[in-house]
N, C-alpha and C positions, 0 to 999 in steps of 0.2 A: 572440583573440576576447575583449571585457571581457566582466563579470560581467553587466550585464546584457543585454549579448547572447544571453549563455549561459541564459540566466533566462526570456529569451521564448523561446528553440528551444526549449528543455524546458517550456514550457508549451504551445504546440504540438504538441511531439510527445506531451504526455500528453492534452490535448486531439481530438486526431486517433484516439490508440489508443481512446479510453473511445466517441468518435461509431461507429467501426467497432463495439464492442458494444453501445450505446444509442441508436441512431440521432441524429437532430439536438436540441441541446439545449434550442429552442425545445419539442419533444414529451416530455422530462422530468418525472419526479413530482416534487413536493416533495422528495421523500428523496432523489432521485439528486441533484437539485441541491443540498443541502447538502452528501454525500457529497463530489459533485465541489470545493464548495468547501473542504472538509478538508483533500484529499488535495495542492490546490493548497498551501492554510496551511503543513502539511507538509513538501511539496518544498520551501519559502519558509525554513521554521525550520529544518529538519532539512539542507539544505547538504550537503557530500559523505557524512554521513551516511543521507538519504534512500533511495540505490538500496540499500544495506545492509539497511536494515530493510526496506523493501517486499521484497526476496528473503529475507528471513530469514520474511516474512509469507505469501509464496509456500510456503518449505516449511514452515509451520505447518499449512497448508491441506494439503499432499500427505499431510503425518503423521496428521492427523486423519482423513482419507480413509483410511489403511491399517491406520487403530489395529486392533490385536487385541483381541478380548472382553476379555482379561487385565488391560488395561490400567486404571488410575483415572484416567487423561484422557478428560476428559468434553470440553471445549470447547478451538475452536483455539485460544483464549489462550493456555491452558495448553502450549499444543505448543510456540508462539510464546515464553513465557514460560523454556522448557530451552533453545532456540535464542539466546535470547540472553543468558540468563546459566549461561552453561554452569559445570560445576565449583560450582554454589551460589551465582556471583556477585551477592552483594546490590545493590550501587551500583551506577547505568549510568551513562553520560554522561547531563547533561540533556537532550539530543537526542535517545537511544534514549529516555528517560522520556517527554516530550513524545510520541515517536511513541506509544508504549507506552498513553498516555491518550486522543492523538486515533482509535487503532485501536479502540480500546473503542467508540469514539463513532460509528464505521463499521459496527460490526458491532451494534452497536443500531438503526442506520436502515434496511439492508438487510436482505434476504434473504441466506440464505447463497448464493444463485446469484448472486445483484445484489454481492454482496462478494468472490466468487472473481471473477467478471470484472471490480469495480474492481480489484485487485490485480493482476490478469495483466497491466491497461493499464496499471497503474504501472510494472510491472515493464518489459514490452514498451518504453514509452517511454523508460526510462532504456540501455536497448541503444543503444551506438555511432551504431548502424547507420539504426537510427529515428530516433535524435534531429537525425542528419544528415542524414533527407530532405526535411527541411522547409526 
């Protein structure tokens, strides 16, 4: 398959995942439509890096949900932030950094329910299995 075969199927299947939780993108707010076009920029910059960080975004979300009282993480960033530079890694690739800014710009537009379900659909869509039923 060329690459930009590969480019419309995964725009598709991220496409497809996000309608399953937003219904049709004609009934979208402003915010989800930007959102949606972020996420797109994203997959676009970000290259086989992409499904990486969107799961590594996934469990920032699960971490922040189970934080304990004890904890001084306040926001998923920061959860997202030990996940990917684990060990204190200061420098990322500029792909994780890119992702790393445009996530910020995600989680300013949405809600945190509107931002766990973009995520899921990124993630969902990057699955094998989704991407190829389109």
């Amino acid at each position: 398959m060329s690459h930009y075969a590969q480019a419309i199927q995964q725009q598709h299947a991220l496409q497809h995942a996000l309608e399953a939780r937003f219904g049709k993108p004609a009934g979208w707010p402003i915010g989800t439509q930007a959102a949606h076009a972020i996420i797109e920029t994203m997959q676009r910059l970000m290259g086989d890096d992409y499904p990486y960080f969107v799961q590594c975004a996934q469990q920032a979300i699960t971490r922040h949900r189970e934080r304990s009282n004890l904890t001084t993480l306040s926001y998923r960033r920061d959860h997202l932030s030990l996940i990917l530079r684990p060990g204190a890694i200061r420098d990322l690739p500029d792909t994780l950094d890119v992702g790393w800014a445009l996530n910020n710009a995600l989680e300013g537009l949405l809600s945190d329910e509107q931002y766990e379900q973009l995520i899921d659909a990124a993630v969902e869509a990057t699955q094998p299995a989704h991407a190829g039923a389109r």
